[in-house]
N, C-alpha and C positions, 0 to 999 in steps of 0.2 A: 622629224617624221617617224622616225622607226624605235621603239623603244627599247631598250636591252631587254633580253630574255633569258638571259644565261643559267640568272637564275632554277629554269626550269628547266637544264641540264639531264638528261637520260642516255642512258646508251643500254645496248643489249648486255641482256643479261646471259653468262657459260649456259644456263639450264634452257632458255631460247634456242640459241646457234646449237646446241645439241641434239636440241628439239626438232627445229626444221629440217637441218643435215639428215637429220632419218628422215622425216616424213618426203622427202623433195631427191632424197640420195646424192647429195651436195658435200663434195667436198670438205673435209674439216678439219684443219689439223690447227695442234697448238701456238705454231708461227705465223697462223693468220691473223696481220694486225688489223686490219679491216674488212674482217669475214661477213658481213653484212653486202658490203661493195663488191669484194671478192667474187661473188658467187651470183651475181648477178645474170641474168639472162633474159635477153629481149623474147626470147624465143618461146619464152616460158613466162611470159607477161599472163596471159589466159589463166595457166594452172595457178601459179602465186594467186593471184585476184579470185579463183575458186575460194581457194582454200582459209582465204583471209576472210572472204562472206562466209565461211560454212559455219560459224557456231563451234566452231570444235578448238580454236586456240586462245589463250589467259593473252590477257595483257602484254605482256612482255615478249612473246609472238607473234600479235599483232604488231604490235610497235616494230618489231625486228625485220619481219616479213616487209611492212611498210617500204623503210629505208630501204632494201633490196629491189621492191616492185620500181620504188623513184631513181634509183640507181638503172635498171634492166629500162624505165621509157626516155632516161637520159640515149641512153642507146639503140634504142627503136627510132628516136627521133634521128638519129645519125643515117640510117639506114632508110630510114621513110619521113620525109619529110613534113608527110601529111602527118604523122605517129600523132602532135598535141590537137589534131582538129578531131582527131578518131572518138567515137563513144565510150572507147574504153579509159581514154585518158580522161574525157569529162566524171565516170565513176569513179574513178580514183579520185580527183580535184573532191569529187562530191565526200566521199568515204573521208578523207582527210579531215571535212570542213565536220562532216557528223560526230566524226570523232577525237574534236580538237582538245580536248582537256587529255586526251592519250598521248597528242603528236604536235603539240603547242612547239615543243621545242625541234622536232622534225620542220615543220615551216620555218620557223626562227629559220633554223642553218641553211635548208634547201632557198630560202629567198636571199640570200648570200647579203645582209644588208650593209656590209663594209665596201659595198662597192657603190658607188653614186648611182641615184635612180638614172640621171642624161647618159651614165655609161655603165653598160654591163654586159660588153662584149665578152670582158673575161671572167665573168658567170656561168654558174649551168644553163643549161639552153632550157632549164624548166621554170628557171627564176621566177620571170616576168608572172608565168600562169601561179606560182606559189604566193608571190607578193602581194595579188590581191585577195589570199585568203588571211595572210597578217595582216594587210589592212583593217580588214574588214574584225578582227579575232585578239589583236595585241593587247587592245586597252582590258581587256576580259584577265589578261595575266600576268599585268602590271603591277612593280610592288607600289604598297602608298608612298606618300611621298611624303616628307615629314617636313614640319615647320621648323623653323628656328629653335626655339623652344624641345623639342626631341616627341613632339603629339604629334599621331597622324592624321594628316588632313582630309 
């Protein structure tokens, strides 16, 4: 059911996480192994999601800020249980799906697919709402598949 995506492997880039640290006044120091997670804040769901619409951040910001915003409603949802029925989370779901050739590999991980669809108790609690944007997205960034012979089919 799920196809490997590893291949499309991205992580934040220093000039991002330096990036936003100013622009958001976050935290930043060089022993943050997962400064993206790190810095998360449910509370600051609104401002991230501003700033990620406004036109004003590259690629690699968007992408960063992403991870952070999905980390910060992993946490909203702790706190509010309504958090994934909210309109704000459907934007986001949406924002993700618009801009899947940025964040292919962001879904990949956030649908946690090493874990059986019958159980994903010990899943993010965003999993389920992420999975059916790989569904719908995976075969789009599939490698080919090659025959016997070493041709792709």
């Amino acid at each position: 059911m799920w196809i490997n995506l590893e291949h499309c492997w991205r992580c934040p880039t220093r000039a991002a996480i330096d990036a936003l640290a100013l622009r958001f006044n976050l935290r930043n120091t060089r022993d943050m192994q997962d400064w993206e997670y790190e810095v998360a804040d449910a509370k600051r769901i609104d401002e991230f999601l501003a700033a990620y619409e406004s036109g004003e951040l590259n690629d690699d910001e968007r992408f960063t800020l992403m991870e952070t915003l999905l980390e910060s409603c992993c946490d909203a949802e702790m706190y509010d249980k309504a958090f994934l029925s909210s309109d704000v989370w459907k934007k986001i779901l949406a924002l993700l799906e618009q801009n899947i050739a940025l964040h292919i590999y962001t879904v990949w991980y956030w649908s946690d697919t090493e874990q059986a669809e019958e159980d994903i108790s010990d899943s993010f609690v965003i999993t389920p709402c992420i999975r059916t944007i790989l569904l719908r997205q995976q075969q789009r960034f599939s490698l080919p598949v090659k025959n016997p012979e070493g041709i792709d089919a």
